[in-house]
N, C-alpha and C positions, 0 to 999 in steps of 0.2 A: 384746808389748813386752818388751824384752832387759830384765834386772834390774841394777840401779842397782850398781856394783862397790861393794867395803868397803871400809871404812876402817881404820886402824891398829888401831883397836881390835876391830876384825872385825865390826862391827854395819853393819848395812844400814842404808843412808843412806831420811829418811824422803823426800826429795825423789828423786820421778824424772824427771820433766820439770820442764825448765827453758825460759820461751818470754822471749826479746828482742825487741825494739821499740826501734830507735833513731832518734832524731829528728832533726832540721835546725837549725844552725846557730842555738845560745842560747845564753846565759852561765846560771848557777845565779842571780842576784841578778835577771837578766832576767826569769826564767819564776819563780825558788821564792825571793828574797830577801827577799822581803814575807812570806811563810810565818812569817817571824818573832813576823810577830803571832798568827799561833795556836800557833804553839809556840818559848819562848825561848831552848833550847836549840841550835835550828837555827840555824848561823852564816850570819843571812842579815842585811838590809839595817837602819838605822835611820832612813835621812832627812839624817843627817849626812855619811855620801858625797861627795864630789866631786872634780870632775877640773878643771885649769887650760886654760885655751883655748892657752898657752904654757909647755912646762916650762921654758924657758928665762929666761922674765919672772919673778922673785918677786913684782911685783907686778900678774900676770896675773888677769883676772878670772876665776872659778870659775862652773860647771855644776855644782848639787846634785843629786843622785841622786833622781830621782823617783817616780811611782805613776801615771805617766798614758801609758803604753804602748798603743798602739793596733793600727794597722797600718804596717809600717817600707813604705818605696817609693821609691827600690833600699834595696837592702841595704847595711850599713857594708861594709869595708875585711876582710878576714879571709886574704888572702894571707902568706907569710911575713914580706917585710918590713913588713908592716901591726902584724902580729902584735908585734916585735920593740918596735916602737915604741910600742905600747900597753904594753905589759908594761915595758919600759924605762925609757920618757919619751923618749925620742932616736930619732932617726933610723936606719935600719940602714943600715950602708956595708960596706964589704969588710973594715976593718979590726975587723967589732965585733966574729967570733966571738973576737977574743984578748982583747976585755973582760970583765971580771968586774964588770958593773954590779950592785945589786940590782934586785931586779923590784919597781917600785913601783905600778907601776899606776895611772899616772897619765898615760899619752898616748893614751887612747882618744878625749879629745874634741877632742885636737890632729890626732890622725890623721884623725878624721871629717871635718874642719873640709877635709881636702886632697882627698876624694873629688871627681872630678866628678860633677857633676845625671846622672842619666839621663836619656839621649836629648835633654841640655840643656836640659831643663824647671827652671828658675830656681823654679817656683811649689811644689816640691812642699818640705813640712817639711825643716829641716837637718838633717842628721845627727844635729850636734852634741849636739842633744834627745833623740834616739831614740835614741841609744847609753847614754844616764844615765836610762835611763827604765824603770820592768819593771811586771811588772801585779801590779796587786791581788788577793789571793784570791779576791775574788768574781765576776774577771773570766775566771779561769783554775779554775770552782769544780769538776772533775774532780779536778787537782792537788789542790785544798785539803780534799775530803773523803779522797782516797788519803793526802796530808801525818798529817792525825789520825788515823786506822788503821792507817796502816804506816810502814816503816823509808826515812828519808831520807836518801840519802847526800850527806855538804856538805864531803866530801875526794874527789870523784871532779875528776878533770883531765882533760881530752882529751888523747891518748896521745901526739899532737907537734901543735906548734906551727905548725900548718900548716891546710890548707886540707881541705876535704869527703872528698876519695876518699885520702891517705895517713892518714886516722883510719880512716873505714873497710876499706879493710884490716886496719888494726891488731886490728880488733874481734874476727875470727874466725882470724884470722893470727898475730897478735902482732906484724907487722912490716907495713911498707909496701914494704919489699924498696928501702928507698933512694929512694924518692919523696916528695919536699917538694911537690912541687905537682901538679895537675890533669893528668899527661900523657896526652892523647889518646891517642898512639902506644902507649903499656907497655898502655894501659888497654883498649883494643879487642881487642891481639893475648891480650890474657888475660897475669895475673903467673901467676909458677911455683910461691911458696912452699909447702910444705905448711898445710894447713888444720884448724881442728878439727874440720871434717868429715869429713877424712881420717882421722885420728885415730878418731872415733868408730865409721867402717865399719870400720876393722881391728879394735878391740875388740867389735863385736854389738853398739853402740849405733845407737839409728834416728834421723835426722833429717828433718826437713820444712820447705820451705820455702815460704813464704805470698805471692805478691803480686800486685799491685795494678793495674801496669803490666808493666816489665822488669825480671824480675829484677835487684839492682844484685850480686848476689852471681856474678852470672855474670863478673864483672871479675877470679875467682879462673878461672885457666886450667883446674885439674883438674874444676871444678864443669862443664866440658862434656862430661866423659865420659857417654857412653854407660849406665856404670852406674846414673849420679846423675839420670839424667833422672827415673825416678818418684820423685823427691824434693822436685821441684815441684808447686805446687799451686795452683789460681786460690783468690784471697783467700774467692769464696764458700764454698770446702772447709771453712774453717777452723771454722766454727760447729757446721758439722754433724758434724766429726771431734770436736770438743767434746762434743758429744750425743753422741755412739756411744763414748764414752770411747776414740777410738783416735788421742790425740794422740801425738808421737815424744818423745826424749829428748831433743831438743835442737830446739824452733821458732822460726823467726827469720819474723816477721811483716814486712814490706816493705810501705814506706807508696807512699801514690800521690802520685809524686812531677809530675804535668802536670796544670792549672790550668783546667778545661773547668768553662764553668756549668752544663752535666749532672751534670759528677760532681765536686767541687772538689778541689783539692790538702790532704790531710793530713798532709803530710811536717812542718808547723810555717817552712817555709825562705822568709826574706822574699821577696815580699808577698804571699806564701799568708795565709789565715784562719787565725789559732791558733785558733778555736773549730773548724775542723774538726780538728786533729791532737786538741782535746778530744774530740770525737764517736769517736776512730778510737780513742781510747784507752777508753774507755765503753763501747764495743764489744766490745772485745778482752777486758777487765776481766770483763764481766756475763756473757760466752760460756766462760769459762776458769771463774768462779762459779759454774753451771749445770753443769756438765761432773761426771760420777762420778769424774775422775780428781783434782779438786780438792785432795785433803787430799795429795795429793803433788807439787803443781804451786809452783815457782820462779818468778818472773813479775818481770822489770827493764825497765824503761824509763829511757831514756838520751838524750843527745845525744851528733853525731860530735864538733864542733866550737863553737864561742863565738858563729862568725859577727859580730864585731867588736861585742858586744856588752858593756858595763862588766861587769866585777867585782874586788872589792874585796880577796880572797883571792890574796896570792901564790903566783903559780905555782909547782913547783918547780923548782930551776937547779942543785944538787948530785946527786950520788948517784943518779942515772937511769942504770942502764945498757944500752947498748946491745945490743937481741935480737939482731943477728947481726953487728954487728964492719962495716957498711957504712954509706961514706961518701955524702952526699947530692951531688948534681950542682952544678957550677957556679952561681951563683956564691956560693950559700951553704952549698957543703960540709959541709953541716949532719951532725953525728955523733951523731944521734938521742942525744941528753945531757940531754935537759930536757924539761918536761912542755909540753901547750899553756897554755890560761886554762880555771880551774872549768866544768864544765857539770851541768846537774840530772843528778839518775839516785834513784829510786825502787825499793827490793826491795818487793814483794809476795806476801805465802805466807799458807795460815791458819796457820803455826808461828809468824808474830811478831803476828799479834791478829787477833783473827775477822774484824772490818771487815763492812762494808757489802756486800749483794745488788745492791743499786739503787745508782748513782750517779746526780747532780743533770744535768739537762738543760743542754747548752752553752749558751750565747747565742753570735750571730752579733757576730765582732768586726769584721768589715772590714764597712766602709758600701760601696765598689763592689762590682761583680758580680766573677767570676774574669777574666782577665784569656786569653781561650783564642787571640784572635787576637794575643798581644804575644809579640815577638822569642824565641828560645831564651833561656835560658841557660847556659852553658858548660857547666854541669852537666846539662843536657838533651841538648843537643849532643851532648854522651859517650856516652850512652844512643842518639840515633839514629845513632849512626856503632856502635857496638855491634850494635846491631840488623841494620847492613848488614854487619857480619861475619859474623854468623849465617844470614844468608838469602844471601850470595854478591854482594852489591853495592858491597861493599869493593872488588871487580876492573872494577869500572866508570869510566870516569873522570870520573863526577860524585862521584865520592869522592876525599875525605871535604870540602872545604869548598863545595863547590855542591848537596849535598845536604842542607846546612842552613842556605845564606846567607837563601834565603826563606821558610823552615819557620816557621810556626806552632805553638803549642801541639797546637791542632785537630789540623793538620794530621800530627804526630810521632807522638800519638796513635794515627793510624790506621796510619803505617805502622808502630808500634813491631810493635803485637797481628799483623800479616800479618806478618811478620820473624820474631818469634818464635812462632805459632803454622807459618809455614813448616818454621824450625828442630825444634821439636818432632816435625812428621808426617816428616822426613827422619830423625828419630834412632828413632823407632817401627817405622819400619818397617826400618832398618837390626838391629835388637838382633832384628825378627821375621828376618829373616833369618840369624841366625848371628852376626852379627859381634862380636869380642870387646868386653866391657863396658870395656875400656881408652881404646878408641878415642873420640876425635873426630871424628863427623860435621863436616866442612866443604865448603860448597855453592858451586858453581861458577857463575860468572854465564850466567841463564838463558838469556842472548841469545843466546849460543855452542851450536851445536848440537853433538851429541854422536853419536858414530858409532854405529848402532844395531844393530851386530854388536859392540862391544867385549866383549871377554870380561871385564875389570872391573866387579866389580858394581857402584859406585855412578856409573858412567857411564851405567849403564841405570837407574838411580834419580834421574832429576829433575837430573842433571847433580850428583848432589852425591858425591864423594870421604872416604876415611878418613886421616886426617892423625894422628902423633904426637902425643900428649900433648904 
């Protein structure tokens, strides 16, 4: 393992790896505001909280802030103009980015209030509750013994105001490259930006990547070269590279983001079970604890986004500036200037307090089973249209919206792991042949036969081609 570069004062940094774990769609009061009560320092919840059902009524009746979070079913509101309007109290129109409102924090249970039911089921909980609602320590008791032994961060903010994949970008990017929302299209053909993974292979630092289903980090375009393929790793590696002390300098652990009653969704992202993203986290925790590399191990968990979830803490709205000078798309030309809403985030090291071997067993929070035969989610969607870029079924023309109209959980599932174990045996056996580590394997639809004298080598390889970075 490469050594940790110096720092001004020329001393070797005692951290060498540092492993992330980012989660799904919470506010910090949702998941860590109750925290409060065991420690008062943390700027989290008191119970006196609340949001007006009208910020335009002063004598609108108020939603208190509560302690009885369960399982959300759908999820609140968390798109940009959702966002605006939680943050604001008002509605977003075309004219608002030339307002200078303050961010009061107080249209989340206005906003709730405008969601439609899923699938128009009138029967399931309001929003309106679930958004003013966050759990108890002892509901979330992974958090709440990590909360007493280590360092909790209650200024971290999601990096814009926006939805699931331009935070993530942000995460390992620093930018979303001008993406306010969910684009399918940017998001399959792969972004361009440089990465810190880029960064770390040109300095002789290693990284590794953990996951669960598909990779979501493959949404950075450079992450399909050729070079970076052994830098993935099915989530079981991850324990036993723990045990062999041969973690990288930089691990980004990838939750399993599809909802199967074999193996349930840990990402945390409504209406998954937060008792499994507890499990996934307990995991990760007790296996990085065990590990000889511990006394140099950095270890953050985070959220992308708020997921339309209360919090109390103004965002920030001055003094953001924008990583690279681009303007967001139509119609919210958004200029990356302002933060999203608070989400939890956790450092973990023995340098800030010895902390616990053993963390406390989760309890099961969701009363249903997983949910493996219910609709995609846009955010699933993404992933199996991903997945058909990767194996060559992007050139089909059940792509990209007939290849998810009737898709199940179950059913993505299986094609994700054949897509991208397809991908993988095509880039393997491309690097055994020679071909520069710059390159991108991309696979041609299987259908199309392929002339068995071409003197191109990946025309003789399973129909798949080398395409430019």
């Amino acid at each position: 393992m490469a050594s940790t570069s110096t720092g001004n004062n020329g001393g070797h940094s005692k951290i060498k790896t540092v492993v992330v774990l980012v989660q799904e769609n919470r506010s910090f009061d949702h998941i860590l505001g109750w925290m409060k009560s065991l420690n008062p320092e943390i700027d989290g919840v008191t119970g006196s909280e609340s949001n007006p059902m009208s910020t335009a009524d002063p004598n609108s009746n108020r939603i208190q802030f509560g302690d009885r979070s369960a399982n959300t079913d759908p999820d609140p509101g968390h798109a940009v103009q959702d966002i605006y309007e939680q943050i604001f109290g008002e509605p977003w129109s075309e004219s608002s980015a030339a307002n200078k409102l303050p961010p009061t924090m107080q249209g989340f249970v206005q906003n709730a209030a405008k969601q439609p039911p899923k699938n128009g089921d009138e029967e399931l909980p309001p929003r309106t509750e679930a958004v003013m609602n966050g759990f108890r320590p002892d509901r979330v008791p992974v958090y709440a013994e990590l909360v007493k032994e280590f360092a909790v961060c209650d200024s971290w903010f999601a990096s814009v105001p926006a939805a699931t994949q331009p935070n993530r970008l942000y995460v390992h990017s620093a930018t979303s490259y001008g993406m306010t929302n969910n684009d399918t299209g940017k998001l399959v053909g792969g972004l361009p930006q440089k990465t810190i993974f880029d960064s770390l292979d040109e300095n002789g630092f290693s990284f590794g990547i953990y996951y669960q289903t598909l990779p979501i980090t493959l949404f950075y375009r450079n992450l399909r070269k050729l070079k970076y393929i052994d830098n993935f790793h099915p989530f079981d590696s991850f324990k036993k590279h723990c045990k062999e002390g041969k973690l990288q300098n930089y691990v980004v652990i990838e939750p399993r983001y599809f909802d199967l009653l074999s193996n349930p969704a840990n990402d945390d992202h409504p209406p998954h079970d937060v008792g499994e993203g507890q499990k996934l986290v307990k995991e990760v925790y007790e296996a990085l604890r065990s590990s000889p590399q511990w006394k140099e191990i950095l270890f953050v968990i985070t959220y992308d986004e708020h997921g339309g979830f209360y919090d109390h803490v103004p965002t920030p709205v001055e003094g953001v500036p924008s990583p690279d000078d681009i303007v967001g798309p139509d119609p919210f030309k958004f200029k990356f200037d302002r933060l999203g809403v608070r989400v939890p985030a956790i450092i973990i090291s023995p340098w800030i307090e010895p902390g616990k071997e053993k963390l406390p067993e989760p309890a099961k929070l969701r009363e249903v089973g997983a949910q493996e035969q219910a609709k995609l989610s846009e955010f699933q969607e993404e992933l199996v249209q991903m997945a058909a870029t990767l194996n060559g079924d992007h050139k089909k023309s059940i792509y990209p919206n007939k290849l998810v109209e009737n898709m199940t959980a179950l059913d993505a599932i299986k094609y994700i792991e054949d897509a991208f174990n397809t991908f993988l045996d095509e880039c393997n056996k491309a690097k055994q042949s020679g071909v520069d580590g710059s390159q991108i394997v991309e696979c041609a639809d299987k259908n199309k036969s392929t002339p068995p004298n071409s003197k191109n080598f990946f025309q003789k390889l399973l129909s798949c081609i080398v395409c430019d970075p």
